[in-house]
C-alpha positions in Angstrom: 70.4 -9.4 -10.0 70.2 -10.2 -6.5 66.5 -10.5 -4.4 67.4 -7.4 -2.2 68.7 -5.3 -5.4 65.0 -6.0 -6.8 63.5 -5.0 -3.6 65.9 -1.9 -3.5 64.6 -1.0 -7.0 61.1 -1.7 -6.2 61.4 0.5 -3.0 62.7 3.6 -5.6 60.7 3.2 -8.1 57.4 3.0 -5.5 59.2 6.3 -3.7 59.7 8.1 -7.1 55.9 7.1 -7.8 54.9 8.3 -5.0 56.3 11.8 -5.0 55.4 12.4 -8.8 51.5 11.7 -7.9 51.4 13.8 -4.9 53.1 16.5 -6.9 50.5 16.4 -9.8 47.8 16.4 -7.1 49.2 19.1 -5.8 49.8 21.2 -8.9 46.2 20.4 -10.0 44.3 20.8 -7.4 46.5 22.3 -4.2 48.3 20.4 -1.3 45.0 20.5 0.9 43.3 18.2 -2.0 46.1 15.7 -1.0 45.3 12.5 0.4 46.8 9.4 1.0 43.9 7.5 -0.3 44.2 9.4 -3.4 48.2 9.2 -4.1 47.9 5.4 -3.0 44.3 5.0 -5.8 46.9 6.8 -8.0 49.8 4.2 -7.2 47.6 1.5 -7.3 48.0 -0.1 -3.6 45.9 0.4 -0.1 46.9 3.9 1.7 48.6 1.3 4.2 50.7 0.0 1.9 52.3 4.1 1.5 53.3 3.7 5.7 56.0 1.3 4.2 57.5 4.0 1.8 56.5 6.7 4.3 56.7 6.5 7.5 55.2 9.3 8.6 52.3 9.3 6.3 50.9 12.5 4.8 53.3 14.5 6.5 56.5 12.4 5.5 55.0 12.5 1.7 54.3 16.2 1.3 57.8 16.6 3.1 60.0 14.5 0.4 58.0 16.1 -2.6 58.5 19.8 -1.2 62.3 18.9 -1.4 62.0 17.7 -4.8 60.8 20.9 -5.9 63.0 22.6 -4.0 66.0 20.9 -5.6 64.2 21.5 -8.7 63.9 25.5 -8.4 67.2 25.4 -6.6 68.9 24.1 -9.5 66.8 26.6 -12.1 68.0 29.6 -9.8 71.5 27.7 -10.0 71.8 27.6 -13.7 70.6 31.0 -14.2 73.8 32.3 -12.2 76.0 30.0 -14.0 74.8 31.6 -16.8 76.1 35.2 -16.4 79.7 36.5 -16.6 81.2 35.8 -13.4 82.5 39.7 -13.0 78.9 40.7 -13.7 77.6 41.2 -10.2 74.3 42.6 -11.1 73.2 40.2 -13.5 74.3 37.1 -10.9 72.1 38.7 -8.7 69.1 39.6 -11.1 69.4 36.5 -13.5 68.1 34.2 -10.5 65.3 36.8 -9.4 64.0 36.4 -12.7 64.2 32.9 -12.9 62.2 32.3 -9.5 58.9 35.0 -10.9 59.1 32.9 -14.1 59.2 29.6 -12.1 57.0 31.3 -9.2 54.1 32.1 -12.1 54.5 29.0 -14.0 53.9 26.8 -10.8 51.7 28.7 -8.5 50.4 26.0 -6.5 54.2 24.6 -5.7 55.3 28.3 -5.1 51.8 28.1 -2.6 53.1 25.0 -1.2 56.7 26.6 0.0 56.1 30.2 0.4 52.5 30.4 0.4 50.3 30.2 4.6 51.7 26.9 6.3 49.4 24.3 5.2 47.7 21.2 7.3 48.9 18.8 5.0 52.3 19.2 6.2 51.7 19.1 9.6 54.5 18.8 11.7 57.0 18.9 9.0 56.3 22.8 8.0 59.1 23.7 9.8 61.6 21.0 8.3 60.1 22.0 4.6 60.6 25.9 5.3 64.3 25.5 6.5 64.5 23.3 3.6 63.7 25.9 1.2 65.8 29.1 3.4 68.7 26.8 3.4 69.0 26.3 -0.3 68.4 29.9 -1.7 70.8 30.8 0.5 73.3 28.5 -1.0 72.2 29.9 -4.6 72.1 33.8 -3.6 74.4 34.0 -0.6 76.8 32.4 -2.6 76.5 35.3 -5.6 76.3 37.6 -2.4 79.8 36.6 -0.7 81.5 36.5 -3.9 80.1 40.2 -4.6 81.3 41.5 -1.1 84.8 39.7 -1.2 85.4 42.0 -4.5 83.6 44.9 -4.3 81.9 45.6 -0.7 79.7 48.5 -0.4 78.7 50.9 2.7 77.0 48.7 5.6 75.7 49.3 9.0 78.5 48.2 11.4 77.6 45.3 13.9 77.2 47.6 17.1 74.7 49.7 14.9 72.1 47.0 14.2 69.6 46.9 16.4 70.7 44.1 19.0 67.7 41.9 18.2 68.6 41.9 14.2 72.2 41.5 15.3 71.5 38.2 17.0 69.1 37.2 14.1 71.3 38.3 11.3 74.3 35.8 13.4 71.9 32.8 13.9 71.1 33.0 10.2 75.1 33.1 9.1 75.8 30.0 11.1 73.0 28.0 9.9 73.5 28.8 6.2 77.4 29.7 6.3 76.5 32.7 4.1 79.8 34.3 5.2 79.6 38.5 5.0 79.1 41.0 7.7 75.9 40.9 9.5 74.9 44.6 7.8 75.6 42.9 4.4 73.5 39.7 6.0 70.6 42.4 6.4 70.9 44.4 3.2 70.6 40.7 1.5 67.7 39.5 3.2 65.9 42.8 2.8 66.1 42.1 -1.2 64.5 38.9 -0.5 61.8 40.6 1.6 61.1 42.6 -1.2 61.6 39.9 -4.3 59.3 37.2 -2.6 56.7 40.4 -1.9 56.6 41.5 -5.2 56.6 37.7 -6.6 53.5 36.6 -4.1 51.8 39.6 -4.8 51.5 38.2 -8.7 51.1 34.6 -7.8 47.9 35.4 -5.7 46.5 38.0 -7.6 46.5 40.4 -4.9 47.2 43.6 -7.6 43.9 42.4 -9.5 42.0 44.2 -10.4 43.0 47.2 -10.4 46.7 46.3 -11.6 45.9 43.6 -14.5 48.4 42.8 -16.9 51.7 41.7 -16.9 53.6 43.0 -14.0 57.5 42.4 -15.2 57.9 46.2 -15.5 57.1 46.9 -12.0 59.4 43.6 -11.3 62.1 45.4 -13.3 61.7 48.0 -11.2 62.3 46.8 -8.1 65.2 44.7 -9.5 67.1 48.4 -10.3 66.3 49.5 -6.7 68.2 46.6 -5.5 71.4 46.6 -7.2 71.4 50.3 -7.1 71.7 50.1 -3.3 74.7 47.9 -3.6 76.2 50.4 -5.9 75.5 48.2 -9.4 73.0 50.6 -10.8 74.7 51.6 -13.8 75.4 47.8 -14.7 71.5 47.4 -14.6 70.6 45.5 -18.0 66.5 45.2 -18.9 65.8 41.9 -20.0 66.0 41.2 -23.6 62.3 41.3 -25.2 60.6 38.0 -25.2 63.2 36.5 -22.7 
């Protein structure tokens, strides 16, 4: 093995280190307990010695280890469509939704991290990790989305009926994630994501508690029927098996 394969290795293996510290920092005690003196006392080398691995410091660590666990829930939300029949619309749609609340309750400081208030940890890169995370549940929903309008399209608002603001919005957001369907479809999907991630934070922070507590998969389940009963999948509507 040659001296610069070595140093590559080292240079992965120190990245890889890296990223899995900050991540356990972060899923035990939040990203604004992060530090670079406390990933590099977790490493074992000087917080300068993280500026060759990182550039960018702080920013450039929480950056790379948001897109780890993007790729990570990406690929969860991935499997769960892979998973379904592919002529079953509304369970490609639902499958994933339940996936992310399971994944969204089981890591609550990650889901803080990407969906959660902008944190100062980030910095400069909040708007790099955010894109991050928009760009690839677009690829894992939008794709389920355009193959469920190419075979059975439901009614949509026309373009010259959107409001001319949401129009223009609705475009921007098609050419930056190639989600390929009619702006009124465009709106009618991101709507379900308004309502998914509100439902889904709503848990993660506690905000029903205390005068919802409990388990709140059956008003989950509920809004999952409202969905696919506006695309016209209502009667295909399956609750989840018990214990699943």
């Amino acid at each position: 093995m040659s001296a610069a394969t070595r140093r590559d290795r080292l240079r992965i293996q120190m990245s890889q280190e890296v990223r899995a510290s900050a991540r356990a920092v972060i899923t035990s005690q939040g990203v604004e307990a992060l530090t670079l003196a406390e990933i590099a006392r977790r490493v074992g080398v000087t917080p300068a010695a993280l500026y060759r691995h990182f550039p960018g410091g702080l920013e450039d660590i929480v950056g790379h280890t948001a897109r780890d666990i993007v790729a990570e829930l990406a690929s969860a939300l991935e499997a769960a469509v892979a998973g379904e029949d592919e002529a079953d619309y509304a369970a490609r749609m639902i499958a994933p939704c339940r996936v992310f609340r399971s994944w969204a309750l089981a890591h609550r400081q990650e889901f803080s991290l990407l969906f959660g208030t902008p944190t100062k940890a980030a910095g400069d890169a909040q708007a790099e990790l955010t894109s991050g995370w928009v760009r690839e549940l677009a690829r894992v929903w939008g794709l389920v989305f355009m193959q469920f309008w190419a075979a059975r399209p439901f009614p949509v608002r026309a373009d010259d009926e959107l409001d001319p603001r949401l129009a223009s919005q609705m475009a921007e957001y098609r050419a930056a994630t190639g989600v390929e369907i009619p702006l009124g479809a465009l709106a009618v999907m991101l709507a379900c994501w308004r309502g998914i991630y509100g439902q889904v934070a709503l848990e993660v922070f506690d905000h029903f508690a205390p005068l919802m507590n409990g388990d709140q998969e059956p008003m989950f389940e509920m809004l999952m029927l409202e969905l696919v009963t506006g695309m016209g999948l209502g009667e295909e509507y399956r609750a989840p098996e018990p214990g699943s």
